[in-house]
N, C-alpha and C positions, 0 to 999 in steps of 0.2 A: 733120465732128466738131464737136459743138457743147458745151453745159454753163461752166455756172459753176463758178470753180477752185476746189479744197477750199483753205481758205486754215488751216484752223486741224483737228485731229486729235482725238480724246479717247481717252486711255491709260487704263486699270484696272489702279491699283498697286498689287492684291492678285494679279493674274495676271500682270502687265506685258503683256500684251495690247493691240491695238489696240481698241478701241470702235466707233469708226467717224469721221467724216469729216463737217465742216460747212462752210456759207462762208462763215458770220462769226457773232459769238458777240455777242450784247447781254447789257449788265451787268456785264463783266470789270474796269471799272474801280469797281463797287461800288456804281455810283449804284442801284441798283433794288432794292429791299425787300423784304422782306415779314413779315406779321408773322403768328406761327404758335403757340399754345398761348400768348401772352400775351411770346413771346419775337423778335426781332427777325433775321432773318436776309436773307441775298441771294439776289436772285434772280437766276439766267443762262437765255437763251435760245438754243440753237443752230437758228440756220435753216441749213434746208435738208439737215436732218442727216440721215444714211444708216449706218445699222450694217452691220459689214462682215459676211461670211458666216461668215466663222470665226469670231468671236463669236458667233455667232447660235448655231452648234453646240454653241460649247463651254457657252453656257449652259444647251440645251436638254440635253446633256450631264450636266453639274454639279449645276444647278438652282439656282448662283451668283445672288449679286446683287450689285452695284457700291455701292458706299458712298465710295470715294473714289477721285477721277481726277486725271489731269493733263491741262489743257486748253494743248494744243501747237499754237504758230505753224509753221506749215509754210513751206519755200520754195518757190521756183518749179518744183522736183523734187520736191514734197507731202513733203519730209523736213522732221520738226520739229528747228528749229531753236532751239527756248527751251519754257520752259510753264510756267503758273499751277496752283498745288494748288485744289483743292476739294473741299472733303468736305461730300457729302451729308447733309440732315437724319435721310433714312428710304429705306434699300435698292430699288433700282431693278430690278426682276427682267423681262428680256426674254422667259424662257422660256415666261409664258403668252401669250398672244393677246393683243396688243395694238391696238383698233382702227387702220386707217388714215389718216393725219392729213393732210387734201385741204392745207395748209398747210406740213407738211414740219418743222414746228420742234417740239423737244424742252424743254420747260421744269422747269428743276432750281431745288432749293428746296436751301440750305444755305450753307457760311460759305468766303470766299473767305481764303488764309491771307495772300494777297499781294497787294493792288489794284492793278490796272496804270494808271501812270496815263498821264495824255491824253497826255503826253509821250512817252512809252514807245511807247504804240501807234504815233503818227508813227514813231518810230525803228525800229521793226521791220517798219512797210510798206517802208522804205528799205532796210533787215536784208535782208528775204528777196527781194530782188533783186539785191541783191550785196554783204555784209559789206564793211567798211572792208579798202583793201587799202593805206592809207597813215597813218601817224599825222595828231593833231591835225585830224582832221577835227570835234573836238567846239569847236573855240577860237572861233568864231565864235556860239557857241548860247548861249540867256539862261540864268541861272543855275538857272533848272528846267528849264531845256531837258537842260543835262549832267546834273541830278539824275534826268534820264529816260534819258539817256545809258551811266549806271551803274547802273540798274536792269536795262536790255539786257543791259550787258554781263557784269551778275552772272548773268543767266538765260539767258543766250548757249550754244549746247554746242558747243564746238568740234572738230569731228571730227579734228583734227590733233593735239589735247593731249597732254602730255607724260605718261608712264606711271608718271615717278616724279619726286620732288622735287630738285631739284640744289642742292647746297652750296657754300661757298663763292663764289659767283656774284658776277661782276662786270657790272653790267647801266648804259649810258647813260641816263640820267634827264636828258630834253628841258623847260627850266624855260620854255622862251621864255611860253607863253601864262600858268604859272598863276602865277594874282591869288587866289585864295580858296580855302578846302576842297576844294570840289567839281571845280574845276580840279587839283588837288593829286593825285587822287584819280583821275582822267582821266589824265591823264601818268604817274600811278605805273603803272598799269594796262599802261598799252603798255609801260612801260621795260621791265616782266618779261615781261612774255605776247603783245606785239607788237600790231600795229594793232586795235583796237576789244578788247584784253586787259582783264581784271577783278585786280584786288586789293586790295580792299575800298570802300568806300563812305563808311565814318566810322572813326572811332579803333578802338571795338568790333569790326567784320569784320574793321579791320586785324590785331588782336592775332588773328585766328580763322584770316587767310590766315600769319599767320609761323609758323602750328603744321603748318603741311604741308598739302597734297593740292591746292594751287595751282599748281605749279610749282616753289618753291625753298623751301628754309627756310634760315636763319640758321646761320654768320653770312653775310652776302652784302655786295656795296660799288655803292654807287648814286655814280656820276660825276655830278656836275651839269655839264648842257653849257648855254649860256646864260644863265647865272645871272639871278634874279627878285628882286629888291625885296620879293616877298611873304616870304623867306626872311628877310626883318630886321625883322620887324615883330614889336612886343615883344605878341602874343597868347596865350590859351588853350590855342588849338588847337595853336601851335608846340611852348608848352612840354609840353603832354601829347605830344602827338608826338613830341619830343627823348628825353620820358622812356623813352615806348616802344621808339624805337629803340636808345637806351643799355642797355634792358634785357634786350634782343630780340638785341642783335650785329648789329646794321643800321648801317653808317656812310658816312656821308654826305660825300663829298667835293669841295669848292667847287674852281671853276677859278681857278687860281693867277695873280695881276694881274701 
């Protein structure tokens, strides 16, 4: 049995349908161009890409045409695991005849809503091998490293998540590593949603995850266990943060000297 692994998926999110299957995608992180009617867009390449048969039908079918996808990491069980939007310039129709392309790649013209970046991609090679099965595996990574970190894990799907939001929740909040936002942001993530968990990125997601469909909403009580220095620092970031959780029924409870 031989073949290269499909490493990345393409969904049709007017059908939710599969699209088909490539083994790696150039452009995902936005570097590549192009410039079209005087207007600027990205350009993605799927090599190696093979449409599946039941798309093939449903188009010849329908007479459908894709205009926007979701371009999905798979794991090493070809289940995707996370994915990028893209919405196409100008509708892609499979249903006529398409000549055969001795090279196998698929080249899409249009705007990427999310650029992965460099960081990200490392983090999901490592992803779809085997998700984090212990906290603070981010405390060691550079500060764009975790900003790639919680890009993952905002686009992370976790097939075990919870169905409804819990209240009143009292969740361990691990301070040992964080030093800055992004650390901050990293450790909130796991206290709620557990190893490589998401809940939010910056102040703004934050206020978007205390509104529900993350796990918990407010009021909820975050235990600090190792208390951080970064928590005494007279910042920005602390006091909008203060305010939001003052506002939100988020409280914050220091270990008792």
């Amino acid at each position: 049995m031989g073949g290269t692994m499909a490493k990345y998926s393409i969904l049709d999110d007017d059908s939710n349908l599969v699209v088909g299957t490539c083994v790696d995608i150039l452009g995902l992180s936005g570097e590549c161009t192009s410039i079209e009617e005087n207007e600027s867009f990205h350009k993605i390449i799927l090599q190696d890409f093979k449409i599946t048969q039941s798309f093939k039908e449903y188009c010849i079918k329908t007479k459908s045409g894709v205009i926007n996808i979701h371009l999905g990491i798979n794991d090493v069980n070809g289940d995707s695991i996370g994915s990028y939007y893209f919405s196409l310039k100008d509708p892609l129709y499979f249903h006529k005849r398409v000549p055969e392309n001795k090279e196998n790649y698929l080249e899409l013209i249009g705007t990427l809503l999310t650029k992965a970046s460099k960081e990200a991609l490392v983090i999901w090679e490592e992803w779809r091998h085997s998700p984090p099965a212990s906290t603070n595996l981010w405390s060691n990574l550079t500060d764009q490293q975790r900003e790639g970190w919680l890009e993952v894990a905002r686009l992370y799907i976790k097939r075990s998540s919870n169905q409804h939001d819990e209240r009143h929740g009292v969740y361990t909040f691990d301070a040992t590593y964080v030093k800055d936002s992004s650390s901050f942001f990293c450790a909130l993530g796991e206290a709620i949603n557990g190893p490589g968990g998401y809940f939010g990125f910056d102040l703004m997601s934050l206020e978007d995850c205390l509104c529900g469909g993350f796990g918990v909403v407010p009021p909820l009580t975050l235990n600090l266990r190792n208390d951080s220095d970064f928590f005494e620092t007279d910042s920005v970031f602390l006091t909008q943060l203060n305010g939001i959780f003052t506002d939100k029924q988020v409280e914050i409870v220091r270990p008792s000297v």
